[in-house]
N, C-alpha and C positions, 0 to 999 in steps of 0.2 A: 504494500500500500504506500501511498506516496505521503512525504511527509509535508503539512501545511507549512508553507515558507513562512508564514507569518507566526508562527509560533516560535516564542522564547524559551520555551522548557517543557518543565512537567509538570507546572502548573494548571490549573481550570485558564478555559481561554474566555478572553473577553466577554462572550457569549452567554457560558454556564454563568458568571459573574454575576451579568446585566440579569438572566432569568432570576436566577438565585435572589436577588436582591429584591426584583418585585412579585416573586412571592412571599418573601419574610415580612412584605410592607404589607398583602391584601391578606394574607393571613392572619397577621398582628391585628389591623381591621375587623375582619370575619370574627374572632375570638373576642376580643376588646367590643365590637358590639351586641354578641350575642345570639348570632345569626343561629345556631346549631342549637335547636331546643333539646338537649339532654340535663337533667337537672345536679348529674356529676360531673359536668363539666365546665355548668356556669357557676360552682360554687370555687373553680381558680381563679385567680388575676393569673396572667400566663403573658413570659416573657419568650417573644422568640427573637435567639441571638440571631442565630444564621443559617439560611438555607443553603447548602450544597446540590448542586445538580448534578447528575452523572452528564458525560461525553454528548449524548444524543437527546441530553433535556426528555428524557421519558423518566427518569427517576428523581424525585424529590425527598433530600431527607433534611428534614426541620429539629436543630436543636434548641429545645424549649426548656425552658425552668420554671417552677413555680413561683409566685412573688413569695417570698419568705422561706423558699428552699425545703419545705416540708409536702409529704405527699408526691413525689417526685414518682413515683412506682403507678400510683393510683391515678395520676395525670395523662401519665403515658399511655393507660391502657384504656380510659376515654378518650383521648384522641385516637386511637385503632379502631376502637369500636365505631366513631362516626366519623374516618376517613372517609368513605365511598359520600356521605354529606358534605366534609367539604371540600373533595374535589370536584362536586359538581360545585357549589359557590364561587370555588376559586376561577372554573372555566367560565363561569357568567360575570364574572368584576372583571377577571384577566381577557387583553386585545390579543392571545397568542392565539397559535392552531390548533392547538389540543392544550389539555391538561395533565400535567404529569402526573404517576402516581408517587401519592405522598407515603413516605414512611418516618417515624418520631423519634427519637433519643433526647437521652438529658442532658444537658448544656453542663457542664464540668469545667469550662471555663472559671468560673469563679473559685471552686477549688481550688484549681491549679493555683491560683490568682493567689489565693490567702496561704497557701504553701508555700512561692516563692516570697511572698513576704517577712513570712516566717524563719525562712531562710535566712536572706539578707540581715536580718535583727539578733541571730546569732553572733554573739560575741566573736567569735573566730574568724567569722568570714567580714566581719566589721575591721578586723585590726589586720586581715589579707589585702581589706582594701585601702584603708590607711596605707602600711607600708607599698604598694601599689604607686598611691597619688604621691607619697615620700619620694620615691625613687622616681616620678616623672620629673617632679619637681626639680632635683639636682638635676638633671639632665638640661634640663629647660636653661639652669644657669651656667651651666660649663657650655652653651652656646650663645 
């Protein structure tokens, strides 16, 4: 298969980006207003970080998190259960040619997030980065 000249890497191409982006937007909408009458599902505030598309935009996976990070198991399994509801919504707000199908995970970003601060606030790697900015320093005046 031939390779698209316009591609930089192995990253999502411009494409997946642009979709990914506005379905995290009509979704975020869809949810936030309440469109999907299940009554375990309007009882989240629900945050979606970010939507990933597969290559051919037929695959959508949305990482969501609950507001207050509780119930994250129980969120996910009401959004499965009324996928097939809202990818028809999403095809009725969304200007594209089909609708992808949606799959859910938990947004673990902010974990991550509070682990490497956690990190950083470690005495040890505090006085690696000290002697670090030490040693720029001298360098900075021996020129």
């Amino acid at each position: 298969m031939a390779k698209n000249r316009f591609s930089s890497g192995d990253g999502p191409s411009q494409r997946q980006l642009r979709m990914g982006e506005l379905i995290r937007r009509t979704l975020s909408d869809l949810l936030m207003r309440g469109d999907v009458h299940d009554p375990d599902l309007s009882r989240f505030s629900v945050t979606v970080g970010e939507v990933r598309c597969s290559p051919d935009l037929k695959v959508a996976t949305a990482y969501v998190t609950p507001l207050g990070g509780e119930g994250g198991k129980e969120l996910i399994a009401a959004l499965a259960r009324n996928k097939g509801e809202l990818r028809r919504l999403l095809g009725k707000e969304m200007t594209a040619k089909y609708s992808p199908d949606l799959r859910f995970r938990l947004d673990e970003t902010y974990d991550r997030l509070d682990e490497t601060r956690r990190m950083f606030s470690d005495e040890t790697v505090q006085r690696d980065i000290a002697a670090r900015d030490d040693d720029e320093d001298d360098e900075d005046d021996r020129n």
